[in-house]
C-alpha positions in Angstrom: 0.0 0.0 0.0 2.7 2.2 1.0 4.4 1.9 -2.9 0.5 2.5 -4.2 0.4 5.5 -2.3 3.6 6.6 -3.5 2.7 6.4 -6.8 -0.4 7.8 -6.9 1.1 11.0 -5.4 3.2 11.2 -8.4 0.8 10.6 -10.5 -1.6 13.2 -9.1 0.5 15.0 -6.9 -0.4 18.9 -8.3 -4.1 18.0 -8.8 -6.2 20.5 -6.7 -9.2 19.3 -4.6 -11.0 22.1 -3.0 -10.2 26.1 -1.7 -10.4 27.2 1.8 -11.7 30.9 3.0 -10.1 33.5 5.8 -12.9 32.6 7.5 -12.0 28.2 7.8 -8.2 29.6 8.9 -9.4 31.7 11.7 -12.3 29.1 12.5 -10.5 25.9 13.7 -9.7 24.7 10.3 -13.3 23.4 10.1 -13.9 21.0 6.8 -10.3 21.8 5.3 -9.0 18.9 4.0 -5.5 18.3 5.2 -4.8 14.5 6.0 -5.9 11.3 5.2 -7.3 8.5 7.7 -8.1 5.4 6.6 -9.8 4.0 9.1 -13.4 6.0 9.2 -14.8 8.8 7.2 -18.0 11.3 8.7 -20.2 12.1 6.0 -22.6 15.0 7.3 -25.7 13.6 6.2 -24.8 10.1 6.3 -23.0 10.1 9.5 -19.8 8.0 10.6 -18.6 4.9 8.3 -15.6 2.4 9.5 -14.3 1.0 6.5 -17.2 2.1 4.6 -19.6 0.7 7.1 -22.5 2.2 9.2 -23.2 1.7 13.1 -26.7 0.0 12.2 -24.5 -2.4 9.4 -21.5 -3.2 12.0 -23.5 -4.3 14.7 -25.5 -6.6 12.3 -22.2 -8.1 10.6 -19.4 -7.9 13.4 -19.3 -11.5 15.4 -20.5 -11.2 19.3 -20.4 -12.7 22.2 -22.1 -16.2 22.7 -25.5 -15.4 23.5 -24.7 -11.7 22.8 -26.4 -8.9 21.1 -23.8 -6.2 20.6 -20.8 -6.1 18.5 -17.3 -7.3 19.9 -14.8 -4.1 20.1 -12.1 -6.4 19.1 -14.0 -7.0 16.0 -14.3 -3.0 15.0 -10.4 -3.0 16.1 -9.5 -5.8 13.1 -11.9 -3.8 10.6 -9.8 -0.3 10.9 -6.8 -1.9 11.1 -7.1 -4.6 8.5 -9.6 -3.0 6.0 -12.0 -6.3 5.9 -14.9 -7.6 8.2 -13.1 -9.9 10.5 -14.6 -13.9 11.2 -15.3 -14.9 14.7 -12.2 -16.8 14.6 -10.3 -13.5 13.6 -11.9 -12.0 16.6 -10.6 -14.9 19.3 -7.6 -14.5 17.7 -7.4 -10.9 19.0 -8.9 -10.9 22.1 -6.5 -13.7 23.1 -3.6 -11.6 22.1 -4.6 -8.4 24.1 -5.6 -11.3 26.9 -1.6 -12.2 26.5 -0.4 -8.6 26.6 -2.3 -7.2 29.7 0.3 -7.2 32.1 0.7 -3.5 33.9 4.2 -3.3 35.4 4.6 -2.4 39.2 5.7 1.3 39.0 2.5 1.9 37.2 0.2 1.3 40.0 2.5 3.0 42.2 2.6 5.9 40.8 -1.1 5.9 40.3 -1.2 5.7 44.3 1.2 8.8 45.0 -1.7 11.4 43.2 -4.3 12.9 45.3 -7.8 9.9 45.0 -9.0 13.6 44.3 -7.1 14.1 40.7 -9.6 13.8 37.7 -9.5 10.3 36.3 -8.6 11.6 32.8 -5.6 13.2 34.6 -4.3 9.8 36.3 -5.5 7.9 33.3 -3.3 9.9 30.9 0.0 10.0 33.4 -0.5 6.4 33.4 -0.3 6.5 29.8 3.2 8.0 30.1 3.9 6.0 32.7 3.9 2.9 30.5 6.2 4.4 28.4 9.1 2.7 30.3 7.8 -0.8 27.8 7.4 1.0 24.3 8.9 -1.6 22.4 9.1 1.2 19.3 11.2 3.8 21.4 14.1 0.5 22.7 14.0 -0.3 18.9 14.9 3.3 17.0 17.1 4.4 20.0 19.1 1.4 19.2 18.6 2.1 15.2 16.6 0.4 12.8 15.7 0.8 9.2 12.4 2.9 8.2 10.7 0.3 6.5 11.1 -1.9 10.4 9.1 0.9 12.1 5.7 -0.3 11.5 6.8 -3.5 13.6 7.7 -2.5 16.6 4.7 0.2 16.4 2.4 -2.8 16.1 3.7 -4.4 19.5 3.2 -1.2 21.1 -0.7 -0.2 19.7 -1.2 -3.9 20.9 0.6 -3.9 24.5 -1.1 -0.6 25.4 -5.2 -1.4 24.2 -4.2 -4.9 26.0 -2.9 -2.7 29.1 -5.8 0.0 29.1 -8.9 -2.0 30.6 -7.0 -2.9 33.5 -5.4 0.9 34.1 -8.9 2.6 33.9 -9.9 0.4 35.9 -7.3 0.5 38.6 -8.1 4.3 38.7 -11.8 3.7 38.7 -11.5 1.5 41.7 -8.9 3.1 43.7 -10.8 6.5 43.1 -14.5 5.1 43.8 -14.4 2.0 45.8 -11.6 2.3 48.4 -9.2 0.6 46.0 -10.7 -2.9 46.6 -9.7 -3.8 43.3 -10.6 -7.0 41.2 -7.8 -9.0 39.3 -8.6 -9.8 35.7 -10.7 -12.8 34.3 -8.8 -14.3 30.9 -11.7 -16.4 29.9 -13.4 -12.8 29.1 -13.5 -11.0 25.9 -11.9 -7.3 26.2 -15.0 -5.7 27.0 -16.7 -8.2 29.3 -13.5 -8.1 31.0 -13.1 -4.0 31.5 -16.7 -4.7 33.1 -15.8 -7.4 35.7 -12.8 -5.5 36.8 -14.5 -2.3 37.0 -16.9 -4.6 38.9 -19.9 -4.6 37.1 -20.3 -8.3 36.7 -24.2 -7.6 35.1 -24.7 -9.0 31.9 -26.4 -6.4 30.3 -23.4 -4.2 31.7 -21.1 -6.4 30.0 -23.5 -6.1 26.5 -23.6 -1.9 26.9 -19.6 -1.9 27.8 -19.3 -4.1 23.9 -21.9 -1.4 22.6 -20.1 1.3 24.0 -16.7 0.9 23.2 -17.2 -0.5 19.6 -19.4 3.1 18.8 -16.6 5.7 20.3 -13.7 4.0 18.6 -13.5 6.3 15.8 -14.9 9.6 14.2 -12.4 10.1 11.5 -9.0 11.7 11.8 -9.4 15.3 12.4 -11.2 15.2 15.8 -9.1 16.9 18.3 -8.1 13.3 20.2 -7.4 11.6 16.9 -5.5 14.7 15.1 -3.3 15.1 18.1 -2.3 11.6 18.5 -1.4 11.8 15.0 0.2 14.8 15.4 2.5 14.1 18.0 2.8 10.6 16.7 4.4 12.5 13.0 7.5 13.3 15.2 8.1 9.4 15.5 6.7 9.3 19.0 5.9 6.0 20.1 2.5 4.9 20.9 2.7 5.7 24.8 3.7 9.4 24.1 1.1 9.8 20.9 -2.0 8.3 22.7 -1.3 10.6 25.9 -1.6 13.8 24.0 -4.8 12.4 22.2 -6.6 11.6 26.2 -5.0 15.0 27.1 -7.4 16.4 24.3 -9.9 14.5 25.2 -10.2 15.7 28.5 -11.0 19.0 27.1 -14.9 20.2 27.5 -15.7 20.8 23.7 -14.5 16.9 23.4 -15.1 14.1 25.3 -15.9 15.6 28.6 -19.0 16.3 27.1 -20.8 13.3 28.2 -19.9 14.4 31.7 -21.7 18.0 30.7 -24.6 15.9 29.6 -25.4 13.9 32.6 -24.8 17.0 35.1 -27.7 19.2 33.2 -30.0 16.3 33.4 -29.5 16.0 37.4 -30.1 20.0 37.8 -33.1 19.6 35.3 -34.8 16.8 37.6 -33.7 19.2 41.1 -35.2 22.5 38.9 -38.3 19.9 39.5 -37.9 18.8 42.9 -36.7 15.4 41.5 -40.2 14.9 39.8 -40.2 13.4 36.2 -40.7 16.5 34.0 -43.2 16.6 31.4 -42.2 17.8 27.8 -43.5 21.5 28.5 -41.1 21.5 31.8 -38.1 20.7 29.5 -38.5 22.7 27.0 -38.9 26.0 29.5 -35.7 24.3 31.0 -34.0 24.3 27.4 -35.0 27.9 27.1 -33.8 28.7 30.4 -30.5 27.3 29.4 -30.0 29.2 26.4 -31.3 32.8 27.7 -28.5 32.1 30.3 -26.3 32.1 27.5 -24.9 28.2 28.0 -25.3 25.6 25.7 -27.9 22.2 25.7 -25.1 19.6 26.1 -25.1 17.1 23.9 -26.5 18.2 21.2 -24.8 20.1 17.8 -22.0 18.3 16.0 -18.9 20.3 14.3 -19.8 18.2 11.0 -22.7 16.3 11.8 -25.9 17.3 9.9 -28.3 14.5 11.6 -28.8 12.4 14.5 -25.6 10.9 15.3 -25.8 7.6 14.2 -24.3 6.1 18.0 -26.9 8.4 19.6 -29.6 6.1 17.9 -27.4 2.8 18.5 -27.8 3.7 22.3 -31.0 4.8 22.3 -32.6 1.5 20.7 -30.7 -0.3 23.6 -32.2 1.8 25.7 -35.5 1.2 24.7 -35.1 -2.5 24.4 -32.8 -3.1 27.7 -34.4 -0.2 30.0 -37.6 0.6 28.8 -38.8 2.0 32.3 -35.4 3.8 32.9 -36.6 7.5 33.8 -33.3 9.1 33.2 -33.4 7.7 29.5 -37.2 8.7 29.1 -35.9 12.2 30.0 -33.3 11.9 26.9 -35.5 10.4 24.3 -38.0 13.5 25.6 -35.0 16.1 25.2 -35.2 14.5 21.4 -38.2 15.2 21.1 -37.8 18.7 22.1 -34.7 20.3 21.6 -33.9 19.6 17.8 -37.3 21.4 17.2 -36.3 24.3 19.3 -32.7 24.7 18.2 -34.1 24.7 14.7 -35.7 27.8 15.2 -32.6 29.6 16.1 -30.8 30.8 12.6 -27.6 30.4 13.3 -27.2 26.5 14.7 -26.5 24.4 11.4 -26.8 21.4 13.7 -29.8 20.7 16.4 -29.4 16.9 16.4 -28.6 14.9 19.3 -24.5 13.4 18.9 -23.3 10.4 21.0 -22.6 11.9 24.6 -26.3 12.9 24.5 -27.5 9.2 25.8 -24.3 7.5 27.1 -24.6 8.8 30.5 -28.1 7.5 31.5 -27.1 4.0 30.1 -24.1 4.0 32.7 -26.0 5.6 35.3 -28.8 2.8 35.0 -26.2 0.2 35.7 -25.1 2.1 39.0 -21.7 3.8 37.5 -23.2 7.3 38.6 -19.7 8.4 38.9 -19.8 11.0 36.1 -15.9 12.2 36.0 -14.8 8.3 34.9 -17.2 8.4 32.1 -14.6 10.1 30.0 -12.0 7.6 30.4 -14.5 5.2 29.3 -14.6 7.1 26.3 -10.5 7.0 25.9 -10.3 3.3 26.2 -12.5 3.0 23.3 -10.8 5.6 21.3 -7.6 3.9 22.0 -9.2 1.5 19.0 -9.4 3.8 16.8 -6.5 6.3 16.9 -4.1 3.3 17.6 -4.6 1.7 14.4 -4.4 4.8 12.3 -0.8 5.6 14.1 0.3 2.0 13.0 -0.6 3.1 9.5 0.7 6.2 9.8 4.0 4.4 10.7 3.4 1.5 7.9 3.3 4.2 5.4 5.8 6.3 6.2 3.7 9.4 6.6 5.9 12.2 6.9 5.9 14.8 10.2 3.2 17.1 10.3 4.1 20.5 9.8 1.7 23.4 8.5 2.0 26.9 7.6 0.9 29.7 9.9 0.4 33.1 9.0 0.0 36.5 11.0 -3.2 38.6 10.8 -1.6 41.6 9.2 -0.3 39.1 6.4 -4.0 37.8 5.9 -5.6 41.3 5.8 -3.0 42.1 3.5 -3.8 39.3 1.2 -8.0 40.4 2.1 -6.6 44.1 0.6 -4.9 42.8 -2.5 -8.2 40.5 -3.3 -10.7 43.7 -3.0 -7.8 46.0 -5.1 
């Protein structure tokens, strides 16, 4: 692949594909085209595709537990990286190799144990990260010198070490955090994410079927989401996988990313005390939405930087919602925000995007099963983007993508291009 792409840039190397404004450079770089991931693409109206497959196809075609319902995250793991549906045999395969690699040296805990229980998990979770840095097998290999064409080798054993080491290090910090560090050793016999469940200790069935769901649908969103882009950013200096992934949860910890679903569930709770803990009738929550925005804060949960629909994982968890938890009154409260805040939003002009995206339900479904500890749900979420970002980073490395360097410009230098365009 790496001599295909080679050649195709030399083929079609000078061939422009699309203009950007002043406006996209001062704007986050919103919808410029400037890399390529391989591993999913977001389509606006279509929503996210892995591989050219939709949420609603993947959980139909990917192999599952026995007696499951849900997809197998090792299976969506195979797909990115390998480019082909994977056979239940393929699957094994991988969940036995991540089984193999699990291990979490000593110093890691330790360390763990010197932080304030107080520090945010994403904090501990992504020193942790670097912590395991000591057994990139990548950074032992080019310090002692190896060929380019080698560094996609020793990149693989460390994307596959560290999502083999990442169930047991979230949960460590869960555990030590939530539950007087009582923790619970790992079961082998268990898939990845039946096994993240059990050591959490959420031994539940159905928690074991929503921890599948839930890590298979955040694996991905395509590359130029600010967890993704910066573990591939940081991974274009030749960082190993340890250093890359860290800066991609250090994003992720951010408030406009993946600490969203934290946002979420924390508006829900003050909606039902704004009610004196009653159940809310549709009327209630739209006045609540209105009172929200006149304050000048956002609905959490809902808009998308690219998104022009309901996010397709939104309706993933929101059918297992209505199939697992019918009676759940937390979830009846997000399936009524559905109903009413797309049609409010809609009337404001300037929000493109009033749909519901995939922190909008997550919450309730963890909250049901008794994790109401709303700070660790963001780790959840890095675990299962560890899928995703991992196996792009081994391709980045496999093709020899070179280091990421853009040009910047100063403000005077773009007004004085805006001056010489209305000369």
């Amino acid at each position: 692949m790496a001599a295909e792409m080679k050649e195709f840039i030399k083929e079609n190397g000078s061939l422009v594909i699309g203009q950007y404004t002043i406006e996209q450079v001062y704007a986050g770089m919103k919808g410029m085209v400037g890399m390529v991931t391989e591993t999913s693409k977001l389509d606006p109206e279509e929503g996210i595709r892995f591989r050219g497959y939709s949420i609603p196809e993947l959980r139909v075609k990917l192999p599952k537990a026995p007696g499951g319902s849900e997809p197998l995250p090792e299976g969506i793991f195979y797909l990115m990286l390998i480019g082909e549906l994977p056979t239940e045999e393929d699957v094994v395969m991988v969940s036995n190799a991540w089984a193999r690699r699990s291990n979490v040296p000593k110093h890691v805990f330790d360390m763990l144990d010197e932080l304030p229980k107080n520090t945010h998990p994403m904090t501990q979770f992504s020193a942790a990260i670097l912590a395991l840095q000591t057994e990139s097998v990548f950074a032992a290999a080019y310090r002692k010198g190896m060929n380019k064409k080698d560094y996609w080798d020793s990149m693989y054993e460390d994307v596959m070490n560290l999502i083999a080491r990442l169930p047991r290090v979230a949960a460590y910090i869960y555990r030590r955090a939530y539950k007087n560090s009582v923790h619970i050793e790992p079961d082998p016999k268990l898939d990845w994410g039946a096994n993240f469940a059990h050591m959490l200790g959420y031994d539940d069935y159905d928690m074991k079927r929503l921890m599948r769901l839930y890590l298979t649908i955040h694996a991905d969103h395509e590359g130029g989401n600010v967890s993704a882009h910066a573990t591939h950013l940081v991974g274009s200096a030749l960082s190993d996988a340890y250093l890359s992934f860290a800066s991609g949860m250090n994003g992720l910890a951010g408030p406009l990313h993946g600490l969203a679903n934290q946002e979420v569930v924390r508006w829900i709770m003050d909606l039902r005390d704004h009610y004196k803990g009653a159940m809310p009738t549709k009327a209630q929550i739209k006045e609540y939405v209105i009172q929200t925005m006149n304050e000048g804060k956002v609905v959490p949960g809902y808009g998308h930087a690219v998104l022009r629909k309901t996010d397709p994982r939104f309706t993933a968890q929101m059918e297992f919602a209505l199939k697992y938890m019918p009676d759940d009154e937390n979830c009846k409260i997000v399936h009524m925000l559905y109903e009413v805040v797309p049609e409010y939003l809609s009337t404001i002009q300037k929000i493109k995007n009033p749909w519901p995206n995939v922190d909008a339900h997550s919450g309730a479904l963890l909250i049901h099963y008794g994790m109401v500890e709303y700070d660790f749900y963001t780790v959840l979420f890095g675990v299962s983007r560890a899928l995703g970002v991992l196996a792009s980073l081994l391709w980045d490395r496999a093709l020899g993508n070179p280091l990421e360097r853009p040009g910047s410009v100063t403000s005077e230098w773009m007004k004085g291009q805006a001056e010489k365009a209305h000369a």
